[in-house]
N, C-alpha and C positions, 0 to 999 in steps of 0.2 A: 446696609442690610437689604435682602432680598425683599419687594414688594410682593411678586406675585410667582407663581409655581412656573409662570412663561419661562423664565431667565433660563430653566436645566433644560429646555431642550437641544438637540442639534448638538449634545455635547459629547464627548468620546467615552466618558470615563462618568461615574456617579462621585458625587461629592465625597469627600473625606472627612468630615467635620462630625458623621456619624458611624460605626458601627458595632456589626452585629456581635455578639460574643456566643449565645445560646440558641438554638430551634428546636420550639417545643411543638412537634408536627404532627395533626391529626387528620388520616385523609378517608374516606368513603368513597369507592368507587363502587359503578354502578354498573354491573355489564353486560345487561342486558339492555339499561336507556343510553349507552356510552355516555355516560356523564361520571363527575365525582363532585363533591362537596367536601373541607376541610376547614380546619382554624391552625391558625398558628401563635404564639405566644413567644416573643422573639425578645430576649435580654439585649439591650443595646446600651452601648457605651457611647454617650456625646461629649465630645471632645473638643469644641470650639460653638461659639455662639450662634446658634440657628434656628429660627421658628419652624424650619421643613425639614421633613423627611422624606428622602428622595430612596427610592429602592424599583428592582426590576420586576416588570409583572405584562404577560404575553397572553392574549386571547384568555383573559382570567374576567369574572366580576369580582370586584374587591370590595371589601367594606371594612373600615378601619376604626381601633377604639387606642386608645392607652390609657394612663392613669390619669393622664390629662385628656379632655375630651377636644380631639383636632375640628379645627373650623370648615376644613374642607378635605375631600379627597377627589384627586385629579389625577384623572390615565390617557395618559399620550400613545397610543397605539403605533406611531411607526416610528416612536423612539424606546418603544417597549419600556416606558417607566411608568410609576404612579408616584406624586408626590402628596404626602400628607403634611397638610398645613394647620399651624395653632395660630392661638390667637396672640402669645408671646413667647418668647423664648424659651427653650427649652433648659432647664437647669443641668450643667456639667455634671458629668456621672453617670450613674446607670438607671436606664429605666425598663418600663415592659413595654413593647407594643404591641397589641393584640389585634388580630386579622378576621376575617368570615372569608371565606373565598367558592365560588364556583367554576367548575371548565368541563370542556367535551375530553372522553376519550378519543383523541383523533385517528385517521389514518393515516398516518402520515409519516411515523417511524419517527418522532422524534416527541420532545416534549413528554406527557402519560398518555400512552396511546393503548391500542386494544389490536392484539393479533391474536387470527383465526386461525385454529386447528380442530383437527377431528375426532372425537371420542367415541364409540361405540357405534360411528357411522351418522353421527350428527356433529354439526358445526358448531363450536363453542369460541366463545372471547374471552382472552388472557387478556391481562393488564400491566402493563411494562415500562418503566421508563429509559429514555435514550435521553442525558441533558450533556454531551459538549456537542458542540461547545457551550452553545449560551441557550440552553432551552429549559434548565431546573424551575427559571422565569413562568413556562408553560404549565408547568405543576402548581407552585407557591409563589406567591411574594416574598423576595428574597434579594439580598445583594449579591447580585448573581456574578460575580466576578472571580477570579482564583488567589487575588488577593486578601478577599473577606474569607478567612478561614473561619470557620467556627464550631462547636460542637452541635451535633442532632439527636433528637431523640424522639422518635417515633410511632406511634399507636396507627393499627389502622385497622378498619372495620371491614370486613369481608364477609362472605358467603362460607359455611361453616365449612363444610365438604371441601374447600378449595388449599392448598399450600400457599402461603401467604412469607415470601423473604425479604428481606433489607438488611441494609450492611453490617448490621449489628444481632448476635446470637436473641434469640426469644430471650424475654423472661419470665411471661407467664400471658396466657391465655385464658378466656371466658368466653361459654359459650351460652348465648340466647337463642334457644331455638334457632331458626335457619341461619342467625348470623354470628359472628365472634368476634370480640374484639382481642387485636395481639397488641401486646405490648415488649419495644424492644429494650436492649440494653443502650443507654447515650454513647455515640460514638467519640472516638480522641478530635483537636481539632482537625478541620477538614473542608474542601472546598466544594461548594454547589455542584458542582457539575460532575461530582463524584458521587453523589446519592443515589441512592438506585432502590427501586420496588420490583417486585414482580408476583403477579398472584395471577393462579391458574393452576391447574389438575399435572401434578409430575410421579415419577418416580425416582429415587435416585440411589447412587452406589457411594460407598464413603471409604478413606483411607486415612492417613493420619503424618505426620509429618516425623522427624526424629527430636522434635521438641515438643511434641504429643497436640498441634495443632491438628482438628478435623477439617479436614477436606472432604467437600461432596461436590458431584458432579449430578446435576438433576437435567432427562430431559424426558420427549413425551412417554405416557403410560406404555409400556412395552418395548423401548426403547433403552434400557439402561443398562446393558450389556453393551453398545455402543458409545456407550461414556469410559467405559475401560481405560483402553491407551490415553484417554486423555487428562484421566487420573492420576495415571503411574507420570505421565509428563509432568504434572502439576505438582505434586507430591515430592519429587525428587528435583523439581525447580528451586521451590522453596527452599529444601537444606542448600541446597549450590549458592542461591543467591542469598542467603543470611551469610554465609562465609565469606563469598565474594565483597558484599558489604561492609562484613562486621557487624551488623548488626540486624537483632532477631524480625521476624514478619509483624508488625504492628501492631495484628489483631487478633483478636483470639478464635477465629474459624475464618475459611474460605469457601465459597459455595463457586459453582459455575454452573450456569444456566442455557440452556440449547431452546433460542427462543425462532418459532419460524418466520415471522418479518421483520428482518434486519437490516435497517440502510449498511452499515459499515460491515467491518467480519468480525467485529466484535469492541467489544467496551471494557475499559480494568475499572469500573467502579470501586471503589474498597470493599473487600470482603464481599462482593458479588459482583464477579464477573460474565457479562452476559455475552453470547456469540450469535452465530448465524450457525446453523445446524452443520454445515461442510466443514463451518472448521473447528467444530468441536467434537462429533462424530464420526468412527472407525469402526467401520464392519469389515471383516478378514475376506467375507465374502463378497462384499458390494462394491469395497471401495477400493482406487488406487494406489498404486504406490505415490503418487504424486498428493492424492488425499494426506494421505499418513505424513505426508512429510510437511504439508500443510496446515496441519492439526498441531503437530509440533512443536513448530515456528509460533503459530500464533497463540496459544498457549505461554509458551517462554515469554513471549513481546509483552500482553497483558500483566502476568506475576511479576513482571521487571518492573515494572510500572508502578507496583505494591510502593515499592521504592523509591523509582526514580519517577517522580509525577504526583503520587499521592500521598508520600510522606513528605518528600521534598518539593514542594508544585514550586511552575513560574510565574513570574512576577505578574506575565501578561503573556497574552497570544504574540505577542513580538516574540518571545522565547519559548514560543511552541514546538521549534525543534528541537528544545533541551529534552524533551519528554520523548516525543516520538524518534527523532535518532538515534537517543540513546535507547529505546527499548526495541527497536529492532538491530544493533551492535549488539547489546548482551542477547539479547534472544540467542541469535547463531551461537555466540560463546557456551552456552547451554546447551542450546543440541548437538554442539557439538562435541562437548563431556561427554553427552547420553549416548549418541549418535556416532563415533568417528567413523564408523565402516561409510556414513554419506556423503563424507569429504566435505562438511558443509561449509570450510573457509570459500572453498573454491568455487562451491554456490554462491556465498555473498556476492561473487561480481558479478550475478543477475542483477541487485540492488545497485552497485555501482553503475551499472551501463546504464539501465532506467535513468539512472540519476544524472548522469555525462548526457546524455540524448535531449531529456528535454534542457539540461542547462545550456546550451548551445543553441538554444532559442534567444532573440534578440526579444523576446515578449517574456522569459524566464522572470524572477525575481530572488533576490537576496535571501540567504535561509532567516535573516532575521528582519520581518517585515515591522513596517509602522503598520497599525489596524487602528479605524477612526472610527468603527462601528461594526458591531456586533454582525449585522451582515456582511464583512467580508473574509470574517474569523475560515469558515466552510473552506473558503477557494485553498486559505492554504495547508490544509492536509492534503498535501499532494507529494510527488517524486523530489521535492526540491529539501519539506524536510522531513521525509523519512529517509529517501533512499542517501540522496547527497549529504544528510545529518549522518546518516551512519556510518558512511564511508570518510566523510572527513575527522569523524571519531579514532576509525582502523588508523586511518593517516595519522593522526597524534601519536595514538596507543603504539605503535610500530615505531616512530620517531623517540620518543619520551623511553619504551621498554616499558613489557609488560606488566612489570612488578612498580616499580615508580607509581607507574597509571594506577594500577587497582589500590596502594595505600593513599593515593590521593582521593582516588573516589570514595573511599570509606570517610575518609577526613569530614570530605564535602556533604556529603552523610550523615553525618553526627551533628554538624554544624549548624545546617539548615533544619533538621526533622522537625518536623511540626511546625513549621514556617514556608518563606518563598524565597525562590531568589533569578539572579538573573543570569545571563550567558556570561557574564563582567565576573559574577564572584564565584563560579566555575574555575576561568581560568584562574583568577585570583591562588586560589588551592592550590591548581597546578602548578602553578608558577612557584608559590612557594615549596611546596615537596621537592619540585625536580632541578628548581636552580635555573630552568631554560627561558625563553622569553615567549612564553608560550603566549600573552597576549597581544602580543604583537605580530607573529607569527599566525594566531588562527583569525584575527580580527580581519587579517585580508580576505579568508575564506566565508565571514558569515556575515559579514557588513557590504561587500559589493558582491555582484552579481555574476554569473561566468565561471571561469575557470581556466587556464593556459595549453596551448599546443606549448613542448620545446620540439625547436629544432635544431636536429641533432648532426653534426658535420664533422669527419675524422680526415684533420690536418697533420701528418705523420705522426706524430706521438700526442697531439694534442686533441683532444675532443672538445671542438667549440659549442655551445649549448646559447641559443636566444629564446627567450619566452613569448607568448603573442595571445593577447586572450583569442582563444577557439568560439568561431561564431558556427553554425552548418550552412549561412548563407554565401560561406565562403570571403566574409568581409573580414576587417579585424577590430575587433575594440580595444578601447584604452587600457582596461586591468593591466595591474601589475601584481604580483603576490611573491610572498615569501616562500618557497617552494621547497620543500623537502625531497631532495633527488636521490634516488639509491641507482645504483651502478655496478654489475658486473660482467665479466671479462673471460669468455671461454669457459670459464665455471663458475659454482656458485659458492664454493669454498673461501676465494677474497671478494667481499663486497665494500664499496664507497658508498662513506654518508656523507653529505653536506647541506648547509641551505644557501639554493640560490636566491641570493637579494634582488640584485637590479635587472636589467634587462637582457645582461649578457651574460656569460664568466667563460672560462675555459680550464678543462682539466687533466692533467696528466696521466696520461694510461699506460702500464705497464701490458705491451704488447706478447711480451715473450712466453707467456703462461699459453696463449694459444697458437702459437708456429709449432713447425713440425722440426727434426731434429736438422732440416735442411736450413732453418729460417724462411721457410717459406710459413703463408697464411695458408695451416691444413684446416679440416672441418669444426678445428674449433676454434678458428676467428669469426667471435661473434662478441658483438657488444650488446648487453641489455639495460634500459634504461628503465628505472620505475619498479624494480623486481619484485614479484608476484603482484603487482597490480596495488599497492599498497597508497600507493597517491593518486589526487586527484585531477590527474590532468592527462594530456595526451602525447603523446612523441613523433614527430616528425623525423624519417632515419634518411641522411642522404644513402643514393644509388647503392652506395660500398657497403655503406650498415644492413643495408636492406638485404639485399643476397647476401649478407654472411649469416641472418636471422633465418633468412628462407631455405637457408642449406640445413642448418641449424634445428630447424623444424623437420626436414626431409630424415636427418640423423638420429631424430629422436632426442637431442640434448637440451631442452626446455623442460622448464615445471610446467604441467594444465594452465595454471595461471599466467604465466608468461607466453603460453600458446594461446588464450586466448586474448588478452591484452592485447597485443598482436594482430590478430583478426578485426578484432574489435576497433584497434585502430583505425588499421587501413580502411577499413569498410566507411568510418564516420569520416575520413582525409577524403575516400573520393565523392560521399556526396556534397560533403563541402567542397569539391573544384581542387584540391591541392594538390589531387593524382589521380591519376583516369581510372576507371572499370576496367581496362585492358590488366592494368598492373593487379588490383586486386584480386581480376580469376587466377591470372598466375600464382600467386599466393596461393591462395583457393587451391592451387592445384599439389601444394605439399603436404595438405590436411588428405591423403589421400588414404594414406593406412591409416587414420586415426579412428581410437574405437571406444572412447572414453565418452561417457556420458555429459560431463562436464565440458569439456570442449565444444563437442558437435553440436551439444547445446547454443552453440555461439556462429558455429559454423551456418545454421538454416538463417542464411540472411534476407532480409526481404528483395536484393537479387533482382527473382525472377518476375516478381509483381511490378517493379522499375522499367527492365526489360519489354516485357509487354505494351506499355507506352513510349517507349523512348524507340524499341527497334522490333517492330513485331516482326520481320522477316527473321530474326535471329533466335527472337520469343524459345523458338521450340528449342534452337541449341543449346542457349543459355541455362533452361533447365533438363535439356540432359544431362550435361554436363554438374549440374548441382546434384541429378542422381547418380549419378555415376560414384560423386565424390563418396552419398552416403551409402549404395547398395551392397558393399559388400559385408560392412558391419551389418546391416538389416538381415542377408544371407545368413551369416553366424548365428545370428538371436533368435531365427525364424519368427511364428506368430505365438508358437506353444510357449509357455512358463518351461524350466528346466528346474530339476531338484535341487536344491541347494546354490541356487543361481543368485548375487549379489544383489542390493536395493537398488543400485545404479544401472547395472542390467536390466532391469523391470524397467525404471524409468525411461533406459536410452531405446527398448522395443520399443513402447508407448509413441518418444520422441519422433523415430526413424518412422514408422509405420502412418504417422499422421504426415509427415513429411513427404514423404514417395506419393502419396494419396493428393494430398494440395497440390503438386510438383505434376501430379497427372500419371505415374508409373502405372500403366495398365497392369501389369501382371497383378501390383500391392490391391489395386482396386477390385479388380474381378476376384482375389481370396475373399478379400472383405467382405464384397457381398455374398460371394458363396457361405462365406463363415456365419453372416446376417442369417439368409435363410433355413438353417439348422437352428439353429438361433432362436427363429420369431416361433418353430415348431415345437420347440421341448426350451422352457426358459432356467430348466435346471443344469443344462449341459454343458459340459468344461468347454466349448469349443471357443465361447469370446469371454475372458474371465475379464473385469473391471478393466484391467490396464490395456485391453487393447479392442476395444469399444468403441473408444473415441473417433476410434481411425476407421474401424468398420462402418460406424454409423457415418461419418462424410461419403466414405466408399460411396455407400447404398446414397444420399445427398446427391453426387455427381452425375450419378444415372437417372436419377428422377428430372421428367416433364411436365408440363400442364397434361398431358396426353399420355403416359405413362407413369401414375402418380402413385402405385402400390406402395413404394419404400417410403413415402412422406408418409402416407396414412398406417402403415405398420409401427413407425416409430411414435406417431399422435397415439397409436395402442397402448404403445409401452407408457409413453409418459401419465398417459391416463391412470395405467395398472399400478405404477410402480409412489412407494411411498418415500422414498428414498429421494432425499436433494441432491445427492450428489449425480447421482443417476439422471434426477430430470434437470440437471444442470446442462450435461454431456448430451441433453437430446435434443436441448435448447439452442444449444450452440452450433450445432449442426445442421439443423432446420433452414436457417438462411445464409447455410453456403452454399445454395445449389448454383447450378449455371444457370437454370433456367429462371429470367425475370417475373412472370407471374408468379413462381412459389414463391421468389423471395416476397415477394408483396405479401403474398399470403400469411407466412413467417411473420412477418411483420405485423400484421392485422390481428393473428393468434394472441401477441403478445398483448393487444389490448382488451385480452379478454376475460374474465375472472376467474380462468384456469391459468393463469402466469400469475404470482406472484409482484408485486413492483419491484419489489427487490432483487428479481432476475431479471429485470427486460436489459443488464448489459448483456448476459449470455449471447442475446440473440443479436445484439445490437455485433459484438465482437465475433460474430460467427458471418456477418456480411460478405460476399466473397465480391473479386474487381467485378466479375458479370452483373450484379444487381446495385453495385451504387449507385446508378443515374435514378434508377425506382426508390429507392432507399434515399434519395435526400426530395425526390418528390413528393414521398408520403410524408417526410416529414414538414416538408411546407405546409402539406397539406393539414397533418392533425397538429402543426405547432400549440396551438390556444390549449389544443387538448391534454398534451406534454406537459405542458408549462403547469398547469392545474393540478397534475395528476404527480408529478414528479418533483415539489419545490424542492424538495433540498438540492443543495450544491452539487454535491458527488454523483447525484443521480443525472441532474440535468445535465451537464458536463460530458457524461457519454453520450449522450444523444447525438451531440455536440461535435464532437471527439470521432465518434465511429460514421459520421454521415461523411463529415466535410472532408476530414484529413485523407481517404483515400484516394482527394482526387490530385489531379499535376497540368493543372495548367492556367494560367493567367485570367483567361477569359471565365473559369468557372468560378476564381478567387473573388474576382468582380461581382456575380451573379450571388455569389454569397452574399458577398458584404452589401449588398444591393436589398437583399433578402431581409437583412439583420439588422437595415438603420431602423430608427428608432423603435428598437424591439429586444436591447438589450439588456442588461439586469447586469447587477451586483457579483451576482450568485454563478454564473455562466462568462461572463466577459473574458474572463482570464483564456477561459477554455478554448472559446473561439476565436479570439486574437491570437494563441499559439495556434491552432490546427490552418488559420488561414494563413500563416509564416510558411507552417509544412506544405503548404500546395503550392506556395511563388519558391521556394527549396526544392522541394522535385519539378517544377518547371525549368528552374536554371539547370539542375542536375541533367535532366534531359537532352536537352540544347546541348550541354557541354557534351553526351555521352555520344551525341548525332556526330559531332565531330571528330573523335576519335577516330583516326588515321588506320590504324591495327587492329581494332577490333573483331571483326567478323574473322581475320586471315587467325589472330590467333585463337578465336572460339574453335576454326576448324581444326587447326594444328592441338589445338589439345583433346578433342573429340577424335582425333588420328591418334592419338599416342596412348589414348584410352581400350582402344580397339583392339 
């Protein structure tokens, strides 16, 4: 038996010999002293002989009683527990423990914090919470884990005036003078890191479900005509996905809340889900088509979650991708019901490519991680399991067949609700409904790390096929994976399934479908491997394959998706070394009537930024020739909106316009700012409507000096005037892309000012342009200490991270990094800057390799001649 409270530290996991069953939760916040005060009364089940009580507790003071009066209480601060000790054992069964507790409202966006908005022209503090992953600890004493589900039930005393929500409908209310107490309904069981409060001054719009569920969307006072769209998303989520499931929405109302300091874009708390204002907010007049379609998305991702996460939670943050994959997979499946005019499968492979790019990092990690401590839960919501979670989903879902998949998932559904489970009794389900071997087959994709090139070789009738895990530094690692290959042939009417097992196979192809009546190879010998982009891995095409794909594309006989797969490819083969830049512009050069939103999307490759270091004599042809590829689609779309013009249209202006502008197209630059200065003179005029803004505002960025600084200070106007996030998102992010290095400092210094929000300083971090990086990682040596203080959490510090170092490509800076960074690293950041300092010894080798390229410059000309 345990002596002393020492033995639980340093440990992964809190004991299991106790827990919680009930949280009877009273909290008082104070927001005007940022403090709150609360008790808790916590029904516990002890299940195995122990004198201590071990539970999680963060930046709280505790004071503890139960029916038995404990002999001590002990808080370990950077193991974030408190053990409550007796003087004997505790008797098996259930008892009460009862708490006192005090903490700060912090700034910090996590834990119960306090964010500042403005009412009537004064600054007021909300009260909020943000608890995953492990910060519910910051609020309560609790068993903060996603295992201890348990039921809540919550009072809390507020300032009378104010709207006071949590996850469960009112039940009744009392008012004393200036203050009230609310008391809610006890919620179903549930995990900590799903509670959520929020009290502050709102208004909001409300709809109702086709199972007579209320839905309200609350955000600030005057603002709730901008909850609309995201409403009607929420509302018609809901019937989609109770069908999709089988089963109904959990609770009895849903709220969504538009809170203005938000680390993430948002939280599925049960039955109150909280955002960041951009992405739950839609003005017809402010905001972009790329807003709206962002507002959507995250929307969908959250309500999935109703579901998959908070009915069903994982066992642990090891299977944190069952949550987040899967609710950004069903998310797109949703909008894409609501939505088809936005093609949104075809968007998914933005998620996909994210997810390819950083997995081809030799510093990546497995979508199913060990976690040994609550600090390092943060690092992994990252591209590994959302974007790679989601896309190895499609990969199944596509494999298995549609219908198989969704009565499995309902299965799995029913099975688990109101419990946990793990990646193991997922596939379990699957396996059983569909007969396949499915755990065997995805256990390759979510137990190691990587992902495979094949390479693809056509020996007269035979297509030989070998696998290679794909690194970007060009090397190869050991993986090996069960690989679900799709294949077609001249068209898309016969396709081949198979799984490749071992390292090789070869397959029979029926050539004759694509010769011409002569037996010759006409324009449709072309082999596709991987069709519509549906797996997860890469294709290497010999010489033959390659020009019949490149004709292929020139003819127009490809889906979007297969066009962009393709692109996408080749782009990530030459910075890994496996094919030069000469071969990819060629490529590059078939996308040339292409006018599709989705593709060209894929087309703006980072190119000309490589370029610029590797061959600056060519620098300028290189993005010619990139405008070349998009000016004539930009021509068609001009800057004006057209009546009745497609959502993709809106988007691909937006896209092409910001693009010509980076790319340097004087003509796109000199509209822009003409379009600016009508603009900054009459702010109600159609001349820059939301969607093309973005690209104005860099415009007027590229022409501004230390010395000629009117457009920096016109736009400081705007962001000053305008109340609107989305807006001072767009002003953000364009402030430190100028050429000239003092503004970027400048930009830089604004952001640490308490006109930036914390929660925007990436805007400006990812608005950096190649001109001000050497300033931009100097400042940041310089305010490191001040960063680190101001920006704990993960996500945030990470870009700091992310946007200084990774711009740079060469050896000697990689050194001066990591020089910079010894013992100065953390938990919380490590991951980040061990990949970003991979991406700068990767575009150092890329370089090197692109220096020697034999053709290059002769054919940069020849295709800049043939363009003419």
């Amino acid at each position: 038996m345990a002596a002393s409270p020492e033995q639980f530290r340093g440990q992964a996991r809190l004991p299991r010999c106790a827990s919680p069953l009930s949280y009877d939760l009273r909290l008082r916040p104070d927001l005007a002293a940022c403090a709150f005060s609360g008790s808790a009364a916590v029904a516990v089940a002890v299940s195995a002989p122990t004198r201590f009580l071990v539970l999680n507790a963060a930046e709280l003071a505790v004071d503890g009683s139960s029916d038995l009066v404990p002999s001590e209480v002990v808080q370990f601060e950077e193991d974030e527990i408190v053990v409550i000790g007796f003087g004997q054992d505790l008797p098996i069964g259930e008892g009460v423990l009862k708490m006192d507790f005090t903490g700060t409202l912090n700034d910090q966006m996590r834990g119960f914090y306090r964010s500042k908005y403005e009412y009537k022209g004064e600054s007021r503090n909300m009260a909020v919470t943000q608890f995953e992953a492990a910060d519910a600890r910051r609020c309560f004493p609790c068993w903060d884990e996603p295992a201890f589900k348990a039921k809540f039930k919550l009072t809390l005393e507020v300032p009378s005036e104010l709207v006071a929500l949590s996850n469960m409908p009112v039940i009744k209310e009392t008012v004393h003078g200036p203050l009230k107490t609310v008391y809610y309904e006890e919620s179903p069981l549930m995990s900590t890191y799903l509670v959520a409060i929020v009290v502050g001054l709102f208004d909001y719009i409300e709809g109702s479900t086709l199972e007579g569920t209320k839905v309200r969307v609350y955000t600030q006072v005057g603002k709730s005509n901008q909850g609309k769209f995201a409403l009607d998303v929420a509302v018609k989520s809901l019937d989609l996905f109770k069908d999709y499931f089988a089963t109904p929405y959990p609770l009895p109302k849903l709220d969504m809340v538009a809170i203005p300091d938000f680390a993430a874009g948002a939280m599925e708390n049960y039955g109150l889900v909280t955002y960041r204002e951009t992405a739950l907010l839609y003005d017809e007049l402010l905001s972009s088509a790329s807003n709206k379609q962002q507002v959507a998305i995250t929307v969908a991702h959250e309500l999935a979650h109703q579901w998959f996460g908070n009915l069903v939670t994982m066992e642990w943050w090891t299977h944190l991708w069952l949550n987040e994959g899967f609710a950004s997979w069903v998310s797109y499946l949703a909008v894409e019901a609501l939505f088809p005019e936005w093609n949104n499968w075809t968007q998914f492979l933005d998620e996909t490519t994210s997810g390819l790019r950083l997995d081809a990092l030799a510093e990546s990690h497995p979508i199913e991680v060990d976690i040994n401590h609550a600090s390092e839960i943060d690092a992994i919501f990252d591209s590994i399991s959302y974007d790679k979670g989601a896309s190895v989903i499609r990969m199944l879902q596509s494999y298995l067949g549609a219908e198989r998949f969704q009565k499995a998932l309902a299965s799995y559904i029913k099975k688990y609700a109101y419990s946990n489970a793990k990646t193991e009794d997922l596939w379990a389900v699957l396996e059983e409904e569909s007969g396949e071997p499915v755990k065997d087959l995805m256990t390759t994709w979510t137990k190691q790390q990587g992902y495979p090139v094949i390479y693809a070789k056509l020996d007269g009738h035979d297509l030989h096929l070998e696998q290679a895990q794909f690194l970007s530094d060009g090397s190869s690692g050991p993986g090996l994976w069960i690989v679900p290959i799709t294949s077609c042939c001249g068209s898309y009417d016969a396709q081949k399934k198979f799984l490749l097992k071992g390292k090789t196979d070869k397959v029979h192809i029926d050539l004759t479908a694509s010769q011409n009546a002569g037996g010759e190879k006409g324009e449709n010998c072309w082999i596709k491997l991987n069709v519509d982009q549906t797996g997860f891995y890469r294709v290497k095409y010999d010489d033959e394959l390659a020009a019949g794909l490149e004709k292929a594309i020139k003819a127009n006989k490809l889906s979007l998706m297969d066009k962009i797969g393709i692109v996408e490819d080749s782009y990530s083969l030459s910075v890994a070394r496996k094919q030069t830049l000469t071969s990819l512009l060629r490529l590059l050069n078939a996308y040339r009537n292409e006018s599709d939103y989705t593709v060209l999307s894929h087309v703006c490759l980072g190119i000309d930024k490589i370029s610029v270091d590797a061959t600056p004599e060519l620098s300028r042809d290189i993005k010619q020739l990139l405008i070349n590829l998009l000016l004539s689609a930009a021509k068609t779309l001009g800057w004006d909106p057209k009546e009745g013009e497609s959502h993709l249209d809106v988007m691909l202006r937006s896209l092409l316009l910001i693009a010509l502008v980076k790319l340097g197209h004087d003509e796109t630059i000199n509209e822009g700012v003409r379009r600016f200065h009508i603009f900054i003179k009459d702010r109600k005029t159609n001349i820059l409507p939301p969607d093309t803004r973005k690209a104005s505002y860099l415009a007027v960025m590229r022409t501004v000096t230390t010395s000629s600084r009117a457009g920096y200070d016109a736009l400081l106007k705007i962001y000053r005037e305008t109340a609107e996030a989305q807006e001072k998102s767009r002003i953000l992010g364009s402030l430190s892309s100028c050429l000239d290095k003092d503004i970027v400092l400048e930009a830089l210094n604004f952001m640490l000012t308490d006109e930036v929000r914390n929660q925007d300083a990436f805007y400006v971090l990812g608005g950096i342009s190649l001109e001000g990086r050497e300033v931009a990682w100097a400042w940041l040596k310089e305010n490191w200490d001040h960063v680190l203080k101001t920006w704990p959490s993960s996500s945030l510090i990470s870009d700091f991270v992310k946007s200084t170092v990774s711009r740079f490509t060469t050896e000697e800076k990689a050194a001066e990094v990591s020089e910079f960074f010894a013992g100065k690293t953390k938990p919380s950041f490590e991951r980040a800057l061990k990949q970003s300092l991979e991406r700068v010894r990767i575009s150092a080798r890329w370089i090197e390799s692109i220096r020697s390229e034999p053709n290059l410059a002769q054919t940069v000309n020849e295709l800049l001649q043939h363009d003419m």
